[in-house]
N, C-alpha and C positions, 0 to 999 in steps of 0.2 A: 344355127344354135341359139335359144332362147336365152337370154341374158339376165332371167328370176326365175326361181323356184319355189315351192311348197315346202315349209319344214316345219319340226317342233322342236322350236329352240329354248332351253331354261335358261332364264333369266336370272335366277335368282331357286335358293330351297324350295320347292314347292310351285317354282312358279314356270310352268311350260305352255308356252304360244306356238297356237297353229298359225303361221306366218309367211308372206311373203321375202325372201330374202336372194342377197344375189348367186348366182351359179358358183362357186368354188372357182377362182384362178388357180391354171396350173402353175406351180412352181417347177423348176431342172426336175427331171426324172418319174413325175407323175401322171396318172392318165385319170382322165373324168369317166367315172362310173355309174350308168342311170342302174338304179337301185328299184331290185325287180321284188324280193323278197328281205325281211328283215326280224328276225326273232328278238323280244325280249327277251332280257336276260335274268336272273334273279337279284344280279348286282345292281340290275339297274333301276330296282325301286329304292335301295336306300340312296341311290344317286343321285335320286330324282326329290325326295320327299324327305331326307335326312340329311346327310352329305353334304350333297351340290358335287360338283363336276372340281377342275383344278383353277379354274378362271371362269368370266360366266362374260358375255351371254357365248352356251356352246352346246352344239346337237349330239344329243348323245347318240349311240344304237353301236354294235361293234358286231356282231353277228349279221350278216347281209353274205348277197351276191347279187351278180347283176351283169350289168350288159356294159362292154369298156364303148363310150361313144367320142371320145378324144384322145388327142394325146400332148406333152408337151414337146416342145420343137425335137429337144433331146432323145425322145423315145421313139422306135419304130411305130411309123402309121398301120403298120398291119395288122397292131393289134386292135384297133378299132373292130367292132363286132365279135369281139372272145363274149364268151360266155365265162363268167368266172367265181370263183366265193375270193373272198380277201381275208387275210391272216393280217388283223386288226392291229398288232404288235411293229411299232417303227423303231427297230433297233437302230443304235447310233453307230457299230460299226465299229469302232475303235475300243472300248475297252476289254477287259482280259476274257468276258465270256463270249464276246461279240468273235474276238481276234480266234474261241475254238469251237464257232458255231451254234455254241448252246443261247441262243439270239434272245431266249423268251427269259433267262437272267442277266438279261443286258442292263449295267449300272443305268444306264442315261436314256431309256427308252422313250419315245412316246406312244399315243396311242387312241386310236382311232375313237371316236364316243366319249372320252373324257378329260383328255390331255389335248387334244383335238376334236373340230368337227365330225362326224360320225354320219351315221347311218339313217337317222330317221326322218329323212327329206330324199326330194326327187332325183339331186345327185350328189357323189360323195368325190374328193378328191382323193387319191390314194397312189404309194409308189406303184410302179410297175413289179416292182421285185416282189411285194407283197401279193400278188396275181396270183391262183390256184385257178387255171382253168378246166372244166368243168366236160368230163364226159358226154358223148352225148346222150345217151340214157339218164342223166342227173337231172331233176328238175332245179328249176331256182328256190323253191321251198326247202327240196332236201339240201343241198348246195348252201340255205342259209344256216345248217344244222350245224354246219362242219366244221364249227368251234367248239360248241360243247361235243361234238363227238369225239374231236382230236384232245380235247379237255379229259377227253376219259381216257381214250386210248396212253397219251401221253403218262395218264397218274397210274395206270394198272403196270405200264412197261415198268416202271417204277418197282416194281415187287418181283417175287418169281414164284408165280403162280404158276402150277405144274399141274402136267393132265392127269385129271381126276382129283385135285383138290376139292374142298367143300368151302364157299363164300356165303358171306353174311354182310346184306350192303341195309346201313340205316338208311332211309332216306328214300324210298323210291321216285323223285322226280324224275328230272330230265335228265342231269348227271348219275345218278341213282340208276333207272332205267338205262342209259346208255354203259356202264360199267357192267350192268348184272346181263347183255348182249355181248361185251368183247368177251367179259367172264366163258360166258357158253359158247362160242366159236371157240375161246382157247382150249375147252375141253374140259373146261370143270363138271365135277357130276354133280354137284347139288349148290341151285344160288339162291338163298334165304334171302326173301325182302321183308324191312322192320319202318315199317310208317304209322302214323296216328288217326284219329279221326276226322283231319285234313287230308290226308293222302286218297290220291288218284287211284285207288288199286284198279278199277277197270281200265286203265292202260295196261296195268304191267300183265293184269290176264288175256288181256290182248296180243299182249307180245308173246304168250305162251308161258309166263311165271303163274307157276300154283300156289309154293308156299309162302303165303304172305300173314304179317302179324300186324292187328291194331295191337298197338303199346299201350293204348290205354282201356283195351281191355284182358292183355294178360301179363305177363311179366317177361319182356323180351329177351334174356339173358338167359330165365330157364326153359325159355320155347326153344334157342336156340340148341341148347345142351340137350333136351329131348332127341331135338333133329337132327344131331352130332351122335349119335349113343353116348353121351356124359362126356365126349373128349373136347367138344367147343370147335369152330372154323379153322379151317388154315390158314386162311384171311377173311379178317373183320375190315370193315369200310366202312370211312365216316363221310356220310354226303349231306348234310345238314349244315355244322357251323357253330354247334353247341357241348359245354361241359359235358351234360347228361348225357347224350348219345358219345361222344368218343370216349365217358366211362363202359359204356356199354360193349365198348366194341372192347374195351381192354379185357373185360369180363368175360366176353364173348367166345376170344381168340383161345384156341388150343394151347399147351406147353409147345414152346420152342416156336409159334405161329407168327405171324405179323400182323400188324394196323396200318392200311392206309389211309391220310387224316386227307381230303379232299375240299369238304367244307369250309366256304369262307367263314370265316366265326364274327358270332353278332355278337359278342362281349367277351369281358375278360373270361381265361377257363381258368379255374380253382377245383383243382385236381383233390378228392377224399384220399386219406393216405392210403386207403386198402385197395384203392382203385389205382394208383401210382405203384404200388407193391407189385400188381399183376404183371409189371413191365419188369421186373427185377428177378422175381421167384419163377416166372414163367419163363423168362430169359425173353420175351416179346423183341422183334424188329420192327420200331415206329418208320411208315417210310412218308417223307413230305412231296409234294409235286406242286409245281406252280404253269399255267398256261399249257403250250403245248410245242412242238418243237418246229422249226420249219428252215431246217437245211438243206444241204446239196444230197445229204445221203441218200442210200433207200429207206432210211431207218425213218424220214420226215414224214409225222405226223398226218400232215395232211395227205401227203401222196396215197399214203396208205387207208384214209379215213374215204377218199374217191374212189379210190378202186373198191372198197366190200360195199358202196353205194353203191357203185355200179354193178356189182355183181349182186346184190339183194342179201349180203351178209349181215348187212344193219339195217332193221326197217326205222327211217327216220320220221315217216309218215305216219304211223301208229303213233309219234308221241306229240303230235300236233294236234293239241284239243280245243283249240279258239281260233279265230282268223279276224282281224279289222282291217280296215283301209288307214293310209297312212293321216287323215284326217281323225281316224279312231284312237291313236294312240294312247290319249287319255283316258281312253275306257277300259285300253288293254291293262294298263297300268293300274289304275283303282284296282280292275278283279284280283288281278293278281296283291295289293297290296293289304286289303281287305279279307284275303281268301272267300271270295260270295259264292263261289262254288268251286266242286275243286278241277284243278286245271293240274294240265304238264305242261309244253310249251304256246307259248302265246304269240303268233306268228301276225305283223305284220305285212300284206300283200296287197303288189302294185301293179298295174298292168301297163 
């Protein structure tokens, strides 16, 4: 085993080096993971270039899988040669939502890319417990997908979306796109996508969505209520991060309907009172979701985001529209930060 690795460590706001650095020591209970695939995230341009990480110098990336090539004394050696994705999220175990599984509102988390080292170097250190190993029909691309897909799964379980409801998702990226596929496995009859004149739509016509809106060139509230006969969605979805659109989607949503708010938000939201009304006079259900779940149940996220990969329920391939090597990452990152053209996910890949 090689005692340096390849990574891109930020140093500081702004400041990310392609670097020589040493292999990850294992600590009790972790196994070294050579790092096959790695998706950027969209958290992780303001992490990169606004933010910063929770201490620096630290590798960010939280989206991967990979190949387990060690293990610590602690853990079984058999798992050396899994194929696996990892569930980014290091719960501490002991507080009140730890103690009833719900691991991803765990008070005292850490977490892989930003609380710790991460993913965008040759290997990553990670529990064993955090391991999702990997069908073998999963490639390590789609297998890096299986956070933002359990990210969607996770926020739509969140509602109760019934077959044959009508969905309306702002946002068509990669959470966008991956919500508007559980949406139509779960049996919805019609999913409205609402993007601008940055949005990807030749993925989401890829994926087989027709009805798509630039918002800036018609008025998405009344396209939607067109497309409703005047009654609005069953469920309106905010996958953006902004006031505008989760007014939109208040607008949007049926009497008696729901909102689910997904997007991370890039400033304060200041709600217009008429658009705060909608939740009151419509009787609206806001529903929140954070991360994704990853327990002993059948109900865990991930188990369930591998199996419809394995079985071709979710195509995660379609929303892969860039590729660099892990020396690229800075390129990955510019496009995406700059919008130079439009992209869904920006996949980092390693051989």
């Amino acid at each position: 085993m090689k005692q340096t690795m390849m990574a891109n460590v930020l140093h500081g706001v702004g400041d990310l080096r392609y670097e020589e650095v040493p292999v990850p020591a294992l600590k009790p209970g972790e196994v070294l993971v050579k790092v096959r695939a790695a998706g950027i995230c969209g958290s992780d341009i303001p992490r990169v270039f606004v933010n910063g990480t929770y201490h620096f110098p630290t590798i960010p990336g939280h989206e991967f899988a990979g190949e387990v090539v060690a293990t610590a004394p602690d853990v079984d050696d058999s798992l050396v040669g899994l194929r696996a994705a990892v569930f980014p999220l290091i719960p501490c175990m002991a507080c009140s939502s730890c103690r009833e599984g719900k691991y991803e509102m765990c008070r005292h988390y850490n977490y892989l890319g930003s609380r710790c080292d991460g993913a965008f170097a040759e290997y990553v250190a990670a529990p064993a417990w955090n391991l999702a190993p990997l069908p073998a029909n999963v490639s390590f691309e789609q297998a890096a997908m299986c956070e933002p897909i359990a990210v969607a799964l996770h926020a739509l379980r969140h509602t109760n979306l019934k077959l044959g409801d009508r969905v309306v998702i702002y946002g068509p990226g990669t959470i966008g796109g991956l919500i508007a596929q559980w949406c139509r496995a779960a049996g919805a009859t019609e999913v409205l996508l609402v993007g601008n004149s940055a949005s990807n739509f030749d993925t989401a016509k890829a994926l087989g969505f027709e009805k798509l809106l630039n918002s800036d060139k018609a008025d998405p509230v009344e396209w939607v209520l067109q497309q409703t006969d005047g009654m609005g969605a069953d469920l309106a979805v905010e996958a953006v991060g902004c006031a505008a659109t989760f007014c939109s989607c208040l607008l949007s949503a049926r009497p008696g309907g729901s909102v689910l708010a997904v997007g991370n938000p890039h400033g304060d939201y200041l709600l217009p009172r008429d658009a705060y009304w909608q939740i009151l006079r419509k009787q609206l259900t806001v529903h929140g979701t954070w991360n994704s779940g990853f327990d002993s149940s059948d109900k865990n996220d991930w188990r369930t985001v591998l199996a419809a990969l394995s079985a071709g329920q979710i195509n995660a391939d379609a929303l892969i529209t860039h590729r660099f090597d892990l020396k690229g990452l800075a390129d990955g990152l510019a496009l995406m930060r700059d919008a130079a053209e439009p992209f869904n996910k920006v996949m980092i890949c390693m051989d």
